[in-house]
N, C-alpha and C positions, 0 to 999 in steps of 0.2 A: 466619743460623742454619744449621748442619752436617744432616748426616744424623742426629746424635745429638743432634741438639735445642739443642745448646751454640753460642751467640752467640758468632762470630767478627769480630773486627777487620780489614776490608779482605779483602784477597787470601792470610790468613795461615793461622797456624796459632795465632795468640795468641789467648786467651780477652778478653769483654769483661769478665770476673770479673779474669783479671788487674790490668789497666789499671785499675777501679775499685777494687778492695782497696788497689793504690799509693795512687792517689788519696786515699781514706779516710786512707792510714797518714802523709798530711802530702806526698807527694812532687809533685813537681812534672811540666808534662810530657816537659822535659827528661830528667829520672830518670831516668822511666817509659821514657822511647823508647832510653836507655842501657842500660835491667837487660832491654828488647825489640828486640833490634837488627834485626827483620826488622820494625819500624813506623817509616815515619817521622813525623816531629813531627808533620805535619798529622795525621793517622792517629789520634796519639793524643790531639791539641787537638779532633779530629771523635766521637771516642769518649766524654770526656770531656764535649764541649757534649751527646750525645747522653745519658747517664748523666744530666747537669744538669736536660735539659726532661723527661728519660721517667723521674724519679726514685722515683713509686712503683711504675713495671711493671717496670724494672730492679731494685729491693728485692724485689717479691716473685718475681722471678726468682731472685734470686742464693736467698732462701729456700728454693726448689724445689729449687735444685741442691745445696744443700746438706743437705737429707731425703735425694735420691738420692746422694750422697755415702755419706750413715749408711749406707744401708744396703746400698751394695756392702761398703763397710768392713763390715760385721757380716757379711755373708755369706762374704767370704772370709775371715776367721776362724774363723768355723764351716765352714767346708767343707776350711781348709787351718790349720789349731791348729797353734802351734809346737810345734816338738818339745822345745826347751828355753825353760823360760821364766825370767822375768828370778828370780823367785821360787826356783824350783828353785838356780840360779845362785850366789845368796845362802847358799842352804841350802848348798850343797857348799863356796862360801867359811868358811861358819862352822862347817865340819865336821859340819853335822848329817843330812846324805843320807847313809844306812846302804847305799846302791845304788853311792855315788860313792866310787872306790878313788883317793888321788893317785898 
């Protein structure tokens, strides 16, 4: 685990959220150490067996990290609002923004 609480793999900078979301989405650990070229196979077969036996502390980890996901994500929206939004965007394509000159 980092300074920032985030389970890392080996000597890296890869997430163990990585490695197991592969895992989950079918892939193998070939794949996984392909789309991760800074792990090698052991690396990811060690990650992996480790995901396998520790599978409800790893769940409710990835759970936690993913609340704190939310809500950086809502924070920086609220603290940093687009300035164009996809909505606005729409509106000037269908000619209806009386602010938007072409």
């Amino acid at each position: 685990m980092d300074s920032h609480g985030v389970l890392r793999v080996g000597n890296t900078r890869v997430s163990l959220d990585s490695v197991v979301y592969g895992f989950n989405r079918g892939e193998d650990a070939a794949e996984i150490q392909r789309n991760f070229d800074a792990l090698s196979l052991a690396e990811v077969h060690a990650a992996i067996a480790y995901y396998l036996h520790n599978k409800a502390e790893v769940e409710q980890y990835l759970d936690e990290q993913k609340i704190i996901q939310e809500e950086i994500r809502a924070r920086i929206e609220r603290d940093f609002p687009p300035r164009v939004t996809r909505e606005m965007l729409l509106k000037r394509k269908r000619g209806e923004d009386p602010n938007w000159k072409k």
